[in-house]
C-alpha positions, 0 to 999 in steps of 0.5 A, a space after each residue: 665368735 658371739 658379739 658381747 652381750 649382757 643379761 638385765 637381771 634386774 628386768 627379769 620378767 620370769 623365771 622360765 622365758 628368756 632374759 632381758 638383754 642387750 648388745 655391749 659393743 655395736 651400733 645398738 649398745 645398751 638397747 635392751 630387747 628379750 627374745 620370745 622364740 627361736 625357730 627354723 621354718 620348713 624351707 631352714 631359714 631361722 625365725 624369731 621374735 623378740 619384745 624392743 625395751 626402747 621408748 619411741 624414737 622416731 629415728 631408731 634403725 628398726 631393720 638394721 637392729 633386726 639384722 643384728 638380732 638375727 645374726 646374734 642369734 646365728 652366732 650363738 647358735 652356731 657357737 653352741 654346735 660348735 661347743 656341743 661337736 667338741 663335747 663329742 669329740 672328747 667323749 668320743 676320744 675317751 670312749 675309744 682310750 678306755 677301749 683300746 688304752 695305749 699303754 706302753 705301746 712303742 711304735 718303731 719305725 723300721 728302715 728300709 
């Protein structure tokens, strides 16, 4: 499950890029940050940029809110196969009804 989050419209920066967001539960509810880009390195490990909308605080868990950004982002992503997998399934299950309906089929177990 993705940790709630939520989107800063009125920080948008464009139209293309990523939103303005920040965590709504957690040790870092309502730090806005906006993620630059996602990618895999060639070894699979997941890279990531992001812009921190905080003014200095000299206390602020730079390494930890990393850690939170990071497993966000595996969350989302993870979510989003999973969406996509059963997106497939139901294709697939309905392919396969229109190739082969089942209508009126009875299957009737014989005794031995």
């Amino acid at each position: 499950m993705v940790r709630p989050y939520k989107l800063h419209d009125s920080l948008r920066e464009n139209e293309d890029g990523f939103e303005i967001m920040s965590f709504t539960e957690g040790p870092f509810t309502g730090v806005p940050f906006r993620i630059n880009s996602i990618g895999l390195t060639d070894d699979g490990r997941l890279e990531y940029d992001y812009n921190l909308y905080i003014a200095s605080q000299p206390n602020f868990d730079k390494e930890g809110f990393d850690e939170e950004v990071g497993q966000f982002l595996l969350e989302l992503i993870t979510d989003s196969i999973q969406n996509e997998i059963a997106m497939v399934d139901q294709e697939t299950i309905k392919h396969l009804d229109e190739m082969w309906p089942d209508d009126n089929v009875n299957i009737v177990e014989e005794d031995e």
